[in-house]
GUDRENVO-364725 format. One line per 5 residues: number of its first residue (from 1); their letters; for each residue x, y, z of N, C-alpha, C. Coordinates in Angstrom, 2 decimals. Example, Ala and Ser with C-alpha at 12.3 -4.5 7.8 and 13.67 -1.06 7.14 Angstrom:
1	AS	13.19 -5.69 7.80 12.30 -4.50 7.80 13.20 -3.30 7.80  12.85 -2.25 7.08 13.67 -1.06 7.14 12.90 0.03 7.87
end
This chain:
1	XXXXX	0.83 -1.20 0.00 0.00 0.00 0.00 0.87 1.26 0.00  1.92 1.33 0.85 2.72 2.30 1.16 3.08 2.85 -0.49  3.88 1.50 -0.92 4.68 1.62 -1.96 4.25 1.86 -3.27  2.80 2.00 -3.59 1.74 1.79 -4.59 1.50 3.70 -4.16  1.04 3.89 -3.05 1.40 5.55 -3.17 1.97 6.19 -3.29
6	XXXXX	3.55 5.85 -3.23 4.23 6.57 -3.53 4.79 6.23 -4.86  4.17 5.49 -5.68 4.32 5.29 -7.03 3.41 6.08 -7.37  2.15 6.08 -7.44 1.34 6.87 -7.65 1.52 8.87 -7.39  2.58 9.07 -6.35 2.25 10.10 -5.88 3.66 11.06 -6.51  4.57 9.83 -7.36 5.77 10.26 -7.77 5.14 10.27 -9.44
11	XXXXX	3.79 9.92 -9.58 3.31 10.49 -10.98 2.90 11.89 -11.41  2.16 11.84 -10.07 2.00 13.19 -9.97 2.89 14.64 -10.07  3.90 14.21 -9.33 5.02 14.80 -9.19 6.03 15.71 -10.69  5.78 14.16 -11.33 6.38 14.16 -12.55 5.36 14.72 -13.98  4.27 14.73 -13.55 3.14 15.94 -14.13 3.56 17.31 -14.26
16	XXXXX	3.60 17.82 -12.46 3.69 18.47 -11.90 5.27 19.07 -12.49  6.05 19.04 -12.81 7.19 18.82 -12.98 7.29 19.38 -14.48  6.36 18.20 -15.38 6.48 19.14 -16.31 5.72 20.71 -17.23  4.78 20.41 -16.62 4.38 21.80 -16.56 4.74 23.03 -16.00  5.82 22.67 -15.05 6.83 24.12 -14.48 7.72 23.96 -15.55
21	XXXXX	7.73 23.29 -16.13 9.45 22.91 -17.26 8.68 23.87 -18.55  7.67 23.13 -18.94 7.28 24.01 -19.88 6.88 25.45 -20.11  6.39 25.49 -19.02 5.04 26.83 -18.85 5.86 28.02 -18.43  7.19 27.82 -17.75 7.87 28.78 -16.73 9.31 29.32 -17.34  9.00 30.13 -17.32 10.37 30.89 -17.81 12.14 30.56 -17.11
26	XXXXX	12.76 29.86 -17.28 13.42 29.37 -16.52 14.44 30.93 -16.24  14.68 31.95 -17.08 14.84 32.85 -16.46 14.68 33.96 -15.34  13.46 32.98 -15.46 13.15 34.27 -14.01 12.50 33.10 -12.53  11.98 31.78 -13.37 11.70 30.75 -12.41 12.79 29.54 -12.58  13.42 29.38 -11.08 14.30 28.63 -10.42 13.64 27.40 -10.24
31	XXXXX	13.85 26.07 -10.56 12.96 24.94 -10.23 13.87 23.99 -9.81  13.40 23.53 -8.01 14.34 22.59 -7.69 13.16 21.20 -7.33  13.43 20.26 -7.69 12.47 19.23 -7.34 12.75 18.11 -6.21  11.42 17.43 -5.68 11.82 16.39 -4.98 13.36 17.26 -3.42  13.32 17.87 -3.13 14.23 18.74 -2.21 14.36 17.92 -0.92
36	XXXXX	14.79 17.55 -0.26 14.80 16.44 1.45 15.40 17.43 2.02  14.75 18.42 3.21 15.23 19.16 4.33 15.27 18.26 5.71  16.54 18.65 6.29 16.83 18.18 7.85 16.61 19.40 8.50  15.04 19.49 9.16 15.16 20.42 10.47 14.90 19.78 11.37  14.67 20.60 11.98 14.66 20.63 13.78 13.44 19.73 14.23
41	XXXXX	12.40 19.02 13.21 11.16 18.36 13.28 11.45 17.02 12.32  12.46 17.04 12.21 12.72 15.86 11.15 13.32 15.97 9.77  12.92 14.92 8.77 13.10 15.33 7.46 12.09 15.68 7.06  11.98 16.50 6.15 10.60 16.71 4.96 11.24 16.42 3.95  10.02 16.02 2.82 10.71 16.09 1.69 9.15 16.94 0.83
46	XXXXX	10.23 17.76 0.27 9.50 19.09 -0.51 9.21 18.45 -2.10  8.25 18.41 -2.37 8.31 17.41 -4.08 8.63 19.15 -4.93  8.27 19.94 -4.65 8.49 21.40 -5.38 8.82 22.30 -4.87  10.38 23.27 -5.26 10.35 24.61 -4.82 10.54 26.04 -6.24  10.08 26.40 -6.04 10.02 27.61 -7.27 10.54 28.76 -6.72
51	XXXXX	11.81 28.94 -7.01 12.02 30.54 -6.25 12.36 31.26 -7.70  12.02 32.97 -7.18 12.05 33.70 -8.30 11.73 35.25 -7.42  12.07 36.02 -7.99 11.95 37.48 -7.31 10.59 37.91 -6.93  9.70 36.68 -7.28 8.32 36.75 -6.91 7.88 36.17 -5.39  8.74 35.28 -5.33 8.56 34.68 -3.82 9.15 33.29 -4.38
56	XXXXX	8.88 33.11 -3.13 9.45 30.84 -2.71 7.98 30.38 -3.12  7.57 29.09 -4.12 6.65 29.00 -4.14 6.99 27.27 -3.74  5.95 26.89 -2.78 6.24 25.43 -2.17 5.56 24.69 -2.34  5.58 23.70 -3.50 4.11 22.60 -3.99 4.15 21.60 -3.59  2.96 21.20 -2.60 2.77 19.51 -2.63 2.11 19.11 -3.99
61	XXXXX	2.38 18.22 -4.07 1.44 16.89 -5.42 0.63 16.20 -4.87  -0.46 16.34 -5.01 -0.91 15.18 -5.10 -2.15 14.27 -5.72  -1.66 12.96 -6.10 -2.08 12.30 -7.27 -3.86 11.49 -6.81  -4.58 12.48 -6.25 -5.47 11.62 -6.05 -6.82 11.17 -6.95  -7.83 10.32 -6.67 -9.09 10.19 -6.93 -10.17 9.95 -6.05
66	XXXXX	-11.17 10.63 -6.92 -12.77 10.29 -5.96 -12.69 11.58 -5.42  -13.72 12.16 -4.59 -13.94 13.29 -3.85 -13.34 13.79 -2.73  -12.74 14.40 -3.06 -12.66 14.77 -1.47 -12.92 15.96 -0.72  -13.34 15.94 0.34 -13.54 16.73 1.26 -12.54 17.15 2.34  -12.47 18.48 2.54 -11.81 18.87 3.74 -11.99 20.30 3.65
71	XXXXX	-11.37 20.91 4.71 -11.69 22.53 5.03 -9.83 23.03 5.53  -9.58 24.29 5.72 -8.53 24.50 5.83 -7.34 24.02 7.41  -8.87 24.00 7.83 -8.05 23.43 9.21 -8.48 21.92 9.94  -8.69 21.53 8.97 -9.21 20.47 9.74 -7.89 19.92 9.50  -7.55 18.87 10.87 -6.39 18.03 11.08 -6.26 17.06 9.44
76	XXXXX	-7.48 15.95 9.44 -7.53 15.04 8.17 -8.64 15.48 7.34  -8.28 15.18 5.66 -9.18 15.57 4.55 -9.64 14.06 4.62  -11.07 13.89 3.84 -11.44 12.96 3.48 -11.63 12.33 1.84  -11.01 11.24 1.40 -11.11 11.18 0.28 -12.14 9.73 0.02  -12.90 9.97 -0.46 -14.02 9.11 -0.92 -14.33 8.44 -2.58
81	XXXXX	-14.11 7.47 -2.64 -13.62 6.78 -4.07 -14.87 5.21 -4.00  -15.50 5.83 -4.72 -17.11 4.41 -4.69 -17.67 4.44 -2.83  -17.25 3.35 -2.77 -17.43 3.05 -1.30 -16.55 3.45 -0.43  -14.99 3.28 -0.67 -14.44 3.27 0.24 -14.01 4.56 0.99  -13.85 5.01 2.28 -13.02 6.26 2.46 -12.06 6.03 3.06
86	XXXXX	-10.97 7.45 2.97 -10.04 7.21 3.31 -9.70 8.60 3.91  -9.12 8.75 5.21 -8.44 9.67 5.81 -7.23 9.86 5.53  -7.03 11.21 5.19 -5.44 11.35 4.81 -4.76 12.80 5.45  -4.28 12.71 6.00 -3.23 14.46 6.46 -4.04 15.51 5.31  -3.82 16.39 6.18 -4.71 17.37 5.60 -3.10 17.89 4.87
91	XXXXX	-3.11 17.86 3.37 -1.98 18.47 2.56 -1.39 20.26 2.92  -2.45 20.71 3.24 -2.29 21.90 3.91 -1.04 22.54 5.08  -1.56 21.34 6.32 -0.75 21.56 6.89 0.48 20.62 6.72  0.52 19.92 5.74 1.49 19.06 5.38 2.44 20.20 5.00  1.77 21.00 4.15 3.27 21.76 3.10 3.37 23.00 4.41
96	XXXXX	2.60 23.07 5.30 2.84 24.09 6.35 4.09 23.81 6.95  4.50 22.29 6.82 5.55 22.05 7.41 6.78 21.85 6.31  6.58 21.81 5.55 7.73 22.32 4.95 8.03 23.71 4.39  6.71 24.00 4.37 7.61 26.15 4.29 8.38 26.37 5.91  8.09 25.63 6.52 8.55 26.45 8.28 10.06 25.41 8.25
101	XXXXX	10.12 24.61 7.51 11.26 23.82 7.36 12.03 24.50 6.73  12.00 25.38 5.41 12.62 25.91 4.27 12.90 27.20 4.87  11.91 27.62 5.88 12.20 28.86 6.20 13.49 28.90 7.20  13.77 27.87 8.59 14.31 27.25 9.28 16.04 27.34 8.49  15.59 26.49 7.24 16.90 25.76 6.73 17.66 27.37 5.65
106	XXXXX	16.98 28.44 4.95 17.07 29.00 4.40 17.65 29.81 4.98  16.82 30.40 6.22 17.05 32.11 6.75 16.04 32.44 6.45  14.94 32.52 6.01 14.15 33.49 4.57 12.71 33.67 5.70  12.37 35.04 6.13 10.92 34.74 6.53 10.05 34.51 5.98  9.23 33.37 6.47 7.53 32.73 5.86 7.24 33.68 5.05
111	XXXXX	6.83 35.02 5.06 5.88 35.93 4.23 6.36 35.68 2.96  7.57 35.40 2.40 7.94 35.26 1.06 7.48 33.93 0.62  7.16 33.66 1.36 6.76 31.66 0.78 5.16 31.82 0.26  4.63 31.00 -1.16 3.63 30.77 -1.39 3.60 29.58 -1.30  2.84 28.84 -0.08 2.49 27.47 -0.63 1.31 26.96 -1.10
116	XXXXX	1.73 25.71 -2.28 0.49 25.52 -3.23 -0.03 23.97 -3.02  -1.13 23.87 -3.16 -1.30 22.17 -2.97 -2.00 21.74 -4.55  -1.05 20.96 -5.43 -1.44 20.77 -6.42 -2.19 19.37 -6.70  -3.04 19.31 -7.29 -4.12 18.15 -7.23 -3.83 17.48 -8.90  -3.62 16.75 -8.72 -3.58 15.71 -10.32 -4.98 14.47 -9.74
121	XXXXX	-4.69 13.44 -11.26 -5.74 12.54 -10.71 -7.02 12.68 -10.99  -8.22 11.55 -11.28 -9.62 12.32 -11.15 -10.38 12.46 -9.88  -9.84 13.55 -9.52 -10.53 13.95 -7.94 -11.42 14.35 -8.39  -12.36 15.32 -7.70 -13.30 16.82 -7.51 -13.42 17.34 -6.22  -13.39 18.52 -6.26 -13.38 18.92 -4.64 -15.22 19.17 -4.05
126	XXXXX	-15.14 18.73 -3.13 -16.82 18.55 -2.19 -16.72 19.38 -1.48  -15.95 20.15 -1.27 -15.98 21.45 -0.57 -15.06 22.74 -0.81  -15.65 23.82 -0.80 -15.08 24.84 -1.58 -13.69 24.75 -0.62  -12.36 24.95 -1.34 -10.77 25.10 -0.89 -10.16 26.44 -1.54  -8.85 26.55 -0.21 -8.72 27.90 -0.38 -8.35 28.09 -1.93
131	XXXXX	-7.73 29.36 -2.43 -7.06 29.58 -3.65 -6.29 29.08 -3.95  -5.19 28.76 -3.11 -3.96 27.84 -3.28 -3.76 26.28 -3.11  -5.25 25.99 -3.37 -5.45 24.27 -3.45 -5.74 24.51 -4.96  -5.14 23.83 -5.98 -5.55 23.87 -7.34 -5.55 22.27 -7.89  -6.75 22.34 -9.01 -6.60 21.08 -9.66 -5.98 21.38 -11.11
136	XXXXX	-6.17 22.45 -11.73 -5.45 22.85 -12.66 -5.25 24.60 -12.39  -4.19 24.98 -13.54 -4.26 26.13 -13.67 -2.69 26.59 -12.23  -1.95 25.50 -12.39 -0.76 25.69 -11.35 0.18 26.88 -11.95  0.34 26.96 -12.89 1.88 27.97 -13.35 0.71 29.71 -13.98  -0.49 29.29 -13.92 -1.39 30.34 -13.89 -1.03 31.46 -12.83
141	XXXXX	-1.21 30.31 -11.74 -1.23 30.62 -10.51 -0.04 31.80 -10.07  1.15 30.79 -10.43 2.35 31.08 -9.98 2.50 32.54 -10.90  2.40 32.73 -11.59 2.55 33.65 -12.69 1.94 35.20 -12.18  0.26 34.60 -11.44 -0.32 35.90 -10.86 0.39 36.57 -10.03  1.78 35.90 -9.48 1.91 36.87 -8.26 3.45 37.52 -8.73
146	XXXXX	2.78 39.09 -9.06 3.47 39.48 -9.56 4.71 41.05 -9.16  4.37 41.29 -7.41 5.05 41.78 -6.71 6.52 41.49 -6.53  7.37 42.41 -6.74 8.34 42.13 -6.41 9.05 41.77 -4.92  9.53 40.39 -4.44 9.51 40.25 -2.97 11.31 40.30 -3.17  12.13 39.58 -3.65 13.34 39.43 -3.21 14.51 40.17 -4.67
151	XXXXX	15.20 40.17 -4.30 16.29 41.05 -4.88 17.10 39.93 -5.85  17.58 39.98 -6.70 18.30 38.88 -7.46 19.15 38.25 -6.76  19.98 39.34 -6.18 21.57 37.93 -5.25 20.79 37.43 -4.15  19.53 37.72 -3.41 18.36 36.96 -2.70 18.22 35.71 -3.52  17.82 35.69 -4.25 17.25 34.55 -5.41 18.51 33.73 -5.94
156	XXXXX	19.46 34.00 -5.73 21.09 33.44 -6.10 21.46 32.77 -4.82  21.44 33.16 -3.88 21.70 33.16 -2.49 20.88 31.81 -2.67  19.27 31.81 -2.17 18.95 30.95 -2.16 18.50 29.55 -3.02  18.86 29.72 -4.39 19.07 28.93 -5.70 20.74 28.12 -4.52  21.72 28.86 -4.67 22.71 27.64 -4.24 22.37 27.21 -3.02
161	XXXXX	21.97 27.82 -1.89 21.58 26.77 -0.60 20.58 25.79 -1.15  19.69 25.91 -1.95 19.17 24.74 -2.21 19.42 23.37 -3.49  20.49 24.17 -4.35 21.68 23.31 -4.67 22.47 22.53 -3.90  22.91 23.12 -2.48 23.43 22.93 -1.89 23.39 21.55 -0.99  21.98 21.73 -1.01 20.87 20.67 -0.35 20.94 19.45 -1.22
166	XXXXX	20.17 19.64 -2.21 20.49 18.72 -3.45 21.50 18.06 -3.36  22.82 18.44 -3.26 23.78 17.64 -3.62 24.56 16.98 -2.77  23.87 17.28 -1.16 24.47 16.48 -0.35 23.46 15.58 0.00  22.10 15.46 -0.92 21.20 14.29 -0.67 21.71 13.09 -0.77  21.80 11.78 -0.77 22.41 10.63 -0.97 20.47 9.88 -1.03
171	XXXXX	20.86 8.97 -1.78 19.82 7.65 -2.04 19.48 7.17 -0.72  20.74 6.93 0.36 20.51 6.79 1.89 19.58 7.08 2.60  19.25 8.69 2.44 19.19 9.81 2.96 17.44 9.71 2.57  17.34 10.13 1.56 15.77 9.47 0.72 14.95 8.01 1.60  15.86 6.66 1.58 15.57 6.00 2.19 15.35 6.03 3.68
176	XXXXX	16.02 6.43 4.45 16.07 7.05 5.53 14.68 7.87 5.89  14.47 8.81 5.11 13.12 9.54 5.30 11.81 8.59 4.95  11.99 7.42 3.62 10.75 6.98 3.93 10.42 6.17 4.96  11.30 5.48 5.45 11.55 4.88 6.79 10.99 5.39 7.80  11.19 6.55 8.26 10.38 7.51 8.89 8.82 7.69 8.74
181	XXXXX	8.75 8.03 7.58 7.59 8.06 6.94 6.36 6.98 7.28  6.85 5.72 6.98 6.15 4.68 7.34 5.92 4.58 8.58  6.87 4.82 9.47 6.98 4.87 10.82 5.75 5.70 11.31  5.67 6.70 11.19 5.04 7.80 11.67 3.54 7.51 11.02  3.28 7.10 9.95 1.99 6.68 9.52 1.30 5.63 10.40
186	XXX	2.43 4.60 10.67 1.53 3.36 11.36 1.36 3.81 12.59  2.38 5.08 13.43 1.93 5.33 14.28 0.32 5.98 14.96  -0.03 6.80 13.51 -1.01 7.44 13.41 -1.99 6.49 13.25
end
């Protein structure tokens, strides 16, 4: 089961992935993927970061189906597929924890971070979600925000710390986190 979602959820990803490749100006949008932060709460692993003089933009994926329901604060969303349901982390505060991770690992205060929860899959949403839950229309999104937040050697600065990151990931390190991962699920 574990391993069937995260096949599934590394499709998404790779959707997700290419529509920042295509749609995004790589001049002015920075795209680091799949990212594994060590803070102070563990590992996260970030499937998207977009930095650009527009802000940090921080995407979960995810690859689901059937309906689901949830509201912004509720602890678990509900996803409902024929009969069956299924409780899952509310993605929300999922990527909540990795902007406070990125922010942690960066320097960079939260206010520059947009985080997005991107929906692939044939879902539909059963209850109205904020703006930044999307099923399509992701690099739309990213595109609207068009304030200037950070300064170029800002955006350089943090392009190599998260190079930086990248390249001291190891395959280990990946494994290591899903390990965790599983852990913490069965705990739940």
């Amino acid at each position: 089961m574990v391993i069937e979602s995260l096949i599934k959820g590394k499709i998404g990803e790779i959707k997700t992935n290419i529509a920042q490749t295509l749609f995004l100006d790589p001049k002015e949008y920075h795209i680091f993927n799949d990212v594994l932060i060590n803070g102070s709460h563990g590992t996260t692993q970030i499937d998207h970061v977009i930095v650009s003089k527009y802000g940090i933009f921080v995407i979960e994926t995810k690859n689901w189906n059937g309906w689901i329901y949830g509201k912004r604060d509720d602890d678990y969303w509900m996803q409902v597929f024929f009969k069956e349901k299924h409780k899952l982390q509310n993605p929300l505060h999922q990527n909540y924890l990795h902007t406070k991770s990125l922010e942690e690992t960066l320097i960079i205060d939260h206010k520059f971070m947009f985080p997005i929860v991107m929906f692939w899959g044939k879902c539909s949403f059963k209850t109205n979600m904020p703006e930044n839950v999307l099923k399509n229309g992701l690099t739309k999104y990213i595109k609207s925000k068009r304030r200037v937040l950070l300064s170029e050697d800002t955006v350089q600065i943090i392009c190599q710390q998260l190079r930086n990151i990248k390249d001291k990931t190891t395959i280990f390190d990946n494994g290591r986190h899903i390990r965790n991962l599983q852990n913490r699920l069965k705990e739940s």
